[in-house]
C-alpha positions in Angstrom: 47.8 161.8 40.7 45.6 164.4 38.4 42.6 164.1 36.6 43.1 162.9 32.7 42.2 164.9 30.0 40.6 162.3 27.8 41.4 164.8 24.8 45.3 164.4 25.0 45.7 161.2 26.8 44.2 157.5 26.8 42.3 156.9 29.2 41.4 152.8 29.5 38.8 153.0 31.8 36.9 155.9 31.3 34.5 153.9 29.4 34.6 150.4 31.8 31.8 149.9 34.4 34.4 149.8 38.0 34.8 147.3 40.3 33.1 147.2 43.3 35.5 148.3 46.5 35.5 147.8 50.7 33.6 150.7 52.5 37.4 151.2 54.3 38.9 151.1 50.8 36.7 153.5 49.3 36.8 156.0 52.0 40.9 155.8 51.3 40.1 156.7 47.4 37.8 159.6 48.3 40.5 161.1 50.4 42.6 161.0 47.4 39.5 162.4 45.1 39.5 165.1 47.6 43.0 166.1 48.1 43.0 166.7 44.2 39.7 168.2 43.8 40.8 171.0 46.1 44.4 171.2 44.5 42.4 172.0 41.6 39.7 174.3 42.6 37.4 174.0 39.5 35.6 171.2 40.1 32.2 170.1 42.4 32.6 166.0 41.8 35.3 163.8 40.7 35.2 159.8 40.1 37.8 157.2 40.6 38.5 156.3 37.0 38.8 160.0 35.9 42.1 159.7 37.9 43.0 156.3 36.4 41.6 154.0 39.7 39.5 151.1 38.3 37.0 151.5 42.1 33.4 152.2 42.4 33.8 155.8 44.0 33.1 159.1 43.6 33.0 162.5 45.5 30.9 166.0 45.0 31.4 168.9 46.9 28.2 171.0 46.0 27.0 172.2 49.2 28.8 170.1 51.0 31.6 167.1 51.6 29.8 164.1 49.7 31.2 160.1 49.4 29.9 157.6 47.0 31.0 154.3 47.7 29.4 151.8 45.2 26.6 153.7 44.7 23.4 153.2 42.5 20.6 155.3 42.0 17.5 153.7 42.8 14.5 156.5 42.0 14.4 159.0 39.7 11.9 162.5 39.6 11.0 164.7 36.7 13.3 164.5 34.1 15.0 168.1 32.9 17.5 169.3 30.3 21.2 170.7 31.8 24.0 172.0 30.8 27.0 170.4 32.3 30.8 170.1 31.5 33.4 167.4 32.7 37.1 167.8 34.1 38.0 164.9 32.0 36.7 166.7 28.6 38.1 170.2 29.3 36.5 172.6 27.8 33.4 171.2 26.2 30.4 171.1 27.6 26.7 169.9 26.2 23.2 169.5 27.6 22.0 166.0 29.1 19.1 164.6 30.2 19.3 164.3 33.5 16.6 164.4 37.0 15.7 167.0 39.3 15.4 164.1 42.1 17.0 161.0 42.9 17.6 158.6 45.6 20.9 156.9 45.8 22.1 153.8 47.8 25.6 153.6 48.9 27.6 151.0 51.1 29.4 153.7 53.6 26.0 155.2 54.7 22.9 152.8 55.8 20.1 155.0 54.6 19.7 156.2 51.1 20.7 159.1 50.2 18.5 161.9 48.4 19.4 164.7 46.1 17.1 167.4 44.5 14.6 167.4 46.8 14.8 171.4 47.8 13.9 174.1 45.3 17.1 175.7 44.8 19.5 175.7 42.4 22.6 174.2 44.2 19.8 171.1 45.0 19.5 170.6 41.3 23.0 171.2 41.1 23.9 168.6 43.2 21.7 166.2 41.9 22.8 166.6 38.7 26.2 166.6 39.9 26.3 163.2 41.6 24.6 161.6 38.7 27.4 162.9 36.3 29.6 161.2 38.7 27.7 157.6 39.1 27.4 157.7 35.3 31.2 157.8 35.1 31.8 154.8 37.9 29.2 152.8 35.0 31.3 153.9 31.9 29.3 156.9 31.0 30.4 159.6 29.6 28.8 162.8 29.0 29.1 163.2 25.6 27.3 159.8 25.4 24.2 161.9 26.7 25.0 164.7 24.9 22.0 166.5 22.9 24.0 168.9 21.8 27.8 169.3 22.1 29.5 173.0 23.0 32.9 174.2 23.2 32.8 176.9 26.2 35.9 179.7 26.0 36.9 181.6 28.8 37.7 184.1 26.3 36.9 185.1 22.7 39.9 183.7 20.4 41.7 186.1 18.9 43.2 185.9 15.4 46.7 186.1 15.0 46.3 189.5 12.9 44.1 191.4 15.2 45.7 193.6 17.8 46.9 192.3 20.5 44.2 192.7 24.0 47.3 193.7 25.7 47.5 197.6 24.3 50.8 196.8 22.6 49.2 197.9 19.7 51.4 194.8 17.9 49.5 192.1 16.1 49.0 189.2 18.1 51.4 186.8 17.0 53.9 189.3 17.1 53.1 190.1 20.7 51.6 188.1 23.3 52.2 184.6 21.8 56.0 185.0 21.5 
């Protein structure tokens, strides 16, 4: 199982509210959702249908282990602009509207849950984090909140003419890309 990259492949529910799921059956998924987000190791949250399972869960690993069975948030705190980027749209990345604080409910844990509440920057984090993921268990993408969207490089792009960052000292198409 891997995440889909919505770019290159279809991705039929990515856009579909999920279906409800059992506590025991959710807690099966987010082992899954786990097992792939460490396999990876580049992301902080992943949700069901981003791996092509039509189920009402999601998990974040900001500061620490977090599973959202069925979740909804149910209060929201002064709203903010961030800047956040999705597994499923490698590579881009735009600002949202999002919320310093919320309080979720979810069916595995009989309190609800609150995110944002401290002052630092892996609580907003987080926050934002888990309602990146709840927005995809309800269809939502990010670029549907986008304000603005961004194509983030890990490196400049170099043109095939220039010299190759090697130190060949060969254009790059003659070099590096052969």
């Amino acid at each position: 199982m891997k995440v889909i990259n919505c770019f290159k492949e279809d991705n039929p529910l990515i856009q579909k509210k999920l279906r409800r799921v059992t506590v025991e059956e959710g807690y099966e998924i987010a082992t899954k959702l786990f097992q792939i987000l460490n396999e990876r190791g580049d992301g902080i949250g992943l949700a069901a249908n981003q791996v092509g399972i039509d189920a009402a869960v999601a998990v974040v690993n900001v500061k620490e282990p977090i599973v959202l069975i069925n979740p909804k948030i149910v209060r929201k705190e002064e709203e903010t602009r961030y800047y956040e980027g999705c597994l499923s749209f490698p590579k881009k990345g735009c600002h949202t509207k999002r919320y310093k604080t919320i309080e979720v409910n979810v069916d595995n844990i009989e309190s609800n849950m609150t995110f944002g509440a401290g002052d630092t920057d892996a609580d907003l984090l987080e926050s934002v984090c888990v309602q990146h993921e709840i927005d995809h268990l309800n269809g939502m993408r990010i670029l549907d909140r986008a304000q603005e969207l961004t194509i983030r490089r890990d490196k400049p792009k170099i043109g095939r003419n220039e010299p190759c960052p090697c130190g060949s000292e060969k254009k790059y198409k003659k070099c590096c890309i052969n």
